[in-house]
N, C-alpha and C positions, 0 to 999 in steps of 0.2 A: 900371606895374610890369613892364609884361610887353615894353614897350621895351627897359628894362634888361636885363632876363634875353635877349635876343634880342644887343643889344652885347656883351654878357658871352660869350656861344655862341661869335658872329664873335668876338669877339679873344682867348679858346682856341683855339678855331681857327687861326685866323693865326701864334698862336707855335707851335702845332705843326707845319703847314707849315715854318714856317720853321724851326724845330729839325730836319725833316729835311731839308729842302733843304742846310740848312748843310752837312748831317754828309757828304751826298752830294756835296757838291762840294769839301770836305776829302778826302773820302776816294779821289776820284779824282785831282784835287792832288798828295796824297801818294804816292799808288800811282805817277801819271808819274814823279813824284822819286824814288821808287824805282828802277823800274826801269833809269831814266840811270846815278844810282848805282852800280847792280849791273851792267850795261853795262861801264861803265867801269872798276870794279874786275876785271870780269873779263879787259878790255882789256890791263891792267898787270899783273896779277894778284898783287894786295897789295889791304889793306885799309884803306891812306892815301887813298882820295876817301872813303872811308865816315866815316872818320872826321871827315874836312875837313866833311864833312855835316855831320854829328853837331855839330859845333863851329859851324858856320852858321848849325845852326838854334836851338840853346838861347842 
């Protein structure tokens, strides 16, 4: 029994790791796209790449 509950630990564990590595490597992902984004609207300065994004990505 005490196998079990030792597997059970590690792979809570594991999804948690992994759940924030996820969000970490989304959220810096996003933020680069961001900024190019914002970059680039400011380049032109209109909000047609933002949008173009917007439409990209959904």
């Amino acid at each position: 029994m005490d196998d079990v509950l030792v597997y059970v630990i590690i792979g809570v564990l594991m999804f948690f790791i992994g759940l924030i590595l996820g969000y970490l490597l989304m959220k810096r992902y996003y933020h680069g796209r961001f900024l190019t984004v914002a970059k680039e609207c400011e380049r032109v300065d209109t909000i047609v790449p933002l949008i173009a994004e917007m439409e990209r990505e959904s």
